[in-house]
N, C-alpha and C positions, 0 to 999 in steps of 0.2 A: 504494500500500500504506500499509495506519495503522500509523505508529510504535509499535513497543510500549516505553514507555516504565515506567522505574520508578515508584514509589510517591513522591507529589510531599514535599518541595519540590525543585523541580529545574527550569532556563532555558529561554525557549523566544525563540529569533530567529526572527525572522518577518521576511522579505525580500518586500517588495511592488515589482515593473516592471512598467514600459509600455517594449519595446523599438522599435529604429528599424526603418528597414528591410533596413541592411546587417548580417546576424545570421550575414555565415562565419565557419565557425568557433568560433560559439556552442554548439551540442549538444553537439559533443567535450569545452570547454571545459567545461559545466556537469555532465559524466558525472566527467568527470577530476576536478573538485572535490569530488562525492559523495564518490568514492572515495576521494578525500584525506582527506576531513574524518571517513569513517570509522577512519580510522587515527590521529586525534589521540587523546591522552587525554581525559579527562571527555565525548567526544562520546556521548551518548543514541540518536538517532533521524533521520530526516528525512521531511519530507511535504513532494511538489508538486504544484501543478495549475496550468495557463496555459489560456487564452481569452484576451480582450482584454488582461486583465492578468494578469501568471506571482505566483503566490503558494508562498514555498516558507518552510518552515518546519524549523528543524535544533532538536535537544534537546542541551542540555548541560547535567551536572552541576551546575558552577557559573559566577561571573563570571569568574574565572581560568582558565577554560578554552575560555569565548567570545573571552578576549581573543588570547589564543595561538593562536588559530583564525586573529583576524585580522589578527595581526602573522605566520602563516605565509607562508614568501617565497613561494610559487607558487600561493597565493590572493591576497595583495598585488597579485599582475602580473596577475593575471586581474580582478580588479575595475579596475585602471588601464585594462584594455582596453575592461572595461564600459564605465568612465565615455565611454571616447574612440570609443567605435565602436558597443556592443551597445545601449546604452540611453536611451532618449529622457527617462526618468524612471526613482529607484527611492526606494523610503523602509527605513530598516530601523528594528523594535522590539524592545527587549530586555524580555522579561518574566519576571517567577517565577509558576513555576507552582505555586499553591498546596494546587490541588483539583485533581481529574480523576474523572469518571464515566463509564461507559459500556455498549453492549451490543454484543454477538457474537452470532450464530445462532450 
């Protein structure tokens, strides 16, 4: 689903992996974090898609509210897990978004 986001300027994290191939425990984990991270403040939106590599993309307000995101404890423990078990690579970018266009049928 495309996030429907406000009217820019407003953050976009973009989380780019390549996971291993010991991934239990992974889908619950990455559902449970959605849900979490809808419940922060300044959170916007979220977009994912995986094939070789998982592209996921969360909307936040601002930088003060990306960063509370991720000094949250049980996203903290969940990324530790990444690092040590889900993920063989990840990169993350913080951007403002400054424009957006788009069409709907």
């Amino acid at each position: 689903m495309i996030a429907k986001t406000p009217q820019p300027p407003y953050y976009a994290v973009i989380f780019s992996s390549k996971l291993t191939d010991d991934i239990e425990g992974y889908i619950e984990t990455a559902d449970k974090m959605e849900q979490l991270a809808k419940k922060q403040p300044g959170y916007l939106g979220f977009e994912s898609g995986r094939s070789s590599i998982g592209i996921s993309v969360s909307y936040w307000k601002d930088l003060d509210a990306i960063k509370a995101w991720k000094h949250q404890m049980e996203h903290a423990q969940a990324r530790e897990k990444g690092r040590n078990q889900w993920y063989e690579s990840f990169f993350v970018r913080i951007c403002k978004v400054e424009k957006e266009y788009g069409f709907e049928r």
